[in-house]
C-alpha positions in Angstrom: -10.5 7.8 17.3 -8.0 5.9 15.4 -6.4 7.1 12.4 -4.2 5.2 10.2 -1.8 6.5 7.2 0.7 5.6 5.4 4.0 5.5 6.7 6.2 8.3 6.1 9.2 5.8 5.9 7.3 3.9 3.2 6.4 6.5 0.8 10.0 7.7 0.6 11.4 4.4 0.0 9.3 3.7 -3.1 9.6 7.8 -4.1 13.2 7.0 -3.7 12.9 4.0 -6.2 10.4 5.4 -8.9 12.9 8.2 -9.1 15.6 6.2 -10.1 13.5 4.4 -12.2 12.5 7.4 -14.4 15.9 9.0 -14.2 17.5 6.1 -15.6 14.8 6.2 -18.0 15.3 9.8 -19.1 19.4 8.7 -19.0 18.5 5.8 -21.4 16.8 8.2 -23.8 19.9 10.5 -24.0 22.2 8.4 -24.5 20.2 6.0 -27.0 20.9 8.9 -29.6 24.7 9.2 -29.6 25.2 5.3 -28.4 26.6 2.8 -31.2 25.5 -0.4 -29.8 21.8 0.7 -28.9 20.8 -2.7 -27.9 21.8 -1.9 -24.5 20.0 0.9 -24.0 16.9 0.2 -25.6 16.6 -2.9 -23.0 17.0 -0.3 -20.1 14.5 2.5 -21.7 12.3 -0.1 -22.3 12.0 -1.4 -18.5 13.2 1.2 -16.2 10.3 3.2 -18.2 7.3 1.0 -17.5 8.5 -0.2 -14.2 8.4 3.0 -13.1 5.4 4.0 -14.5 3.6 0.7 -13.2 4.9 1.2 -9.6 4.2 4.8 -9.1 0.3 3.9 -10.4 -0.1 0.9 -8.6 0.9 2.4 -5.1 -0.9 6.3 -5.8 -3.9 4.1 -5.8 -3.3 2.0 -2.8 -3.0 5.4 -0.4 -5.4 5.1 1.8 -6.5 6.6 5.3 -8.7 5.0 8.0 -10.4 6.3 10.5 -12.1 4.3 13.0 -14.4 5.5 16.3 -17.1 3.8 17.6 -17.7 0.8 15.8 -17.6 3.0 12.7 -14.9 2.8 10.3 -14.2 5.2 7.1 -11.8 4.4 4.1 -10.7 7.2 2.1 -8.9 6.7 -1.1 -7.1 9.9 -2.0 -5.7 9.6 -5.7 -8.9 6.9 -6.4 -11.1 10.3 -5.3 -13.2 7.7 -3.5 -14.6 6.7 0.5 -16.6 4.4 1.6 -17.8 3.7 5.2 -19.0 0.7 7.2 -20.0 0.2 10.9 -18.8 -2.9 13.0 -22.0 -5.1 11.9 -20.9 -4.6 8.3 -17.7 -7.1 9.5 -18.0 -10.7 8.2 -14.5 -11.6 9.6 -11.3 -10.0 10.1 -8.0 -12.0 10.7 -4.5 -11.3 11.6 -1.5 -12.4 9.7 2.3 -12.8 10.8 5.1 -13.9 8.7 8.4 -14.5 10.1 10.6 -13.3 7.1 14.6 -12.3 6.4 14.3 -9.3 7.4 11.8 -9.2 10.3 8.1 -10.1 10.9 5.6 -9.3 8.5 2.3 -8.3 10.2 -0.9 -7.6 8.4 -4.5 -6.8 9.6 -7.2 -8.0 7.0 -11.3 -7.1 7.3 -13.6 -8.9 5.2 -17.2 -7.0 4.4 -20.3 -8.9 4.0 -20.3 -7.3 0.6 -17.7 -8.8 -0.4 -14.7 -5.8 0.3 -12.0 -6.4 1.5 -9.5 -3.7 3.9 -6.2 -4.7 4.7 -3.3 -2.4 6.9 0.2 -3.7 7.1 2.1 -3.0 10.1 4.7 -2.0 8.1 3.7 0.4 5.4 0.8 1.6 8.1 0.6 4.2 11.0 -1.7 3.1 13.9 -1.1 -0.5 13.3 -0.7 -1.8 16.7 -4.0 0.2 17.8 -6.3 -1.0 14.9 -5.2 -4.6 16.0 -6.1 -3.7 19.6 -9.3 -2.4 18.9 -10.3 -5.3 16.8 -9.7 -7.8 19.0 -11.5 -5.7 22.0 -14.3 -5.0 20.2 -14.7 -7.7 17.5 -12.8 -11.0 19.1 -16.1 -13.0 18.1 -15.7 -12.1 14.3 -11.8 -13.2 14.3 -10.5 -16.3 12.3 
């Protein structure tokens, strides 16, 4: 059985940033009241403030975990409150992405549903990575584009 989660690493990184997002946020709002030239500080409440709040949303509801065994694979969407499983013959195509970038290789494994879903891991923000690839392309080389 393979199980795939998000990356520690990951999670910290953009905890990290939506922290100092809404602490300069918070900041911005304190200081907005005693400040003579509020100009500045309005621009930094109102960004720091909605890029946080943007960012925080948009990545609690891309948590996912998948589990895999046996031609059967299970998506579970913790914040969304939501699975959904599919077995291999559910599988349209899958295909494997590699971008050489600045900072490394970017490598991202993307399954496409005959029902028009769509499930893609990244090896970087993604435990198990290496393995899910594996047992794609053992199991379903024919499907691969």
């Amino acid at each position: 059985m393979i199980v795939s989660k998000p990356k520690i690493g990951t999670l910290f990184s953009v905890g990290l940033f939506i922290t100092i997002a809404f602490a300069a946020f918070i900041y911005g709002l304190t200081q907005i009241q005693s400040a003579t030239d509020r100009s500045w500080w309005y621009l930094l409440v109102y960004t720091s403030g909605p890029i946080g709040f943007v960012v925080l949303v948009k990545i609690l509801f891309s948590i996912k975990t998948v589990k895999v065994s046996k031609e059967k694979f299970e998506v579970k969407f913790p914040f969304k409150l939501s699975r959904y499983a599919f077995g291999g013959k559910e599988i349209d195509h899958w295909f494997h992405t590699s971008i050489k970038t600045y900072g490394g290789l970017y490598e991202e494994l993307t399954i496409k549903l005959t029902s028009g879903k769509q499930l893609a891991l990244s090896k970087q923000e993604n435990t198990e990575y290496d393995k899910m690839l594996n047992y794609m392309k053992k199991k379903f080389k024919r499907l691969q584009k």
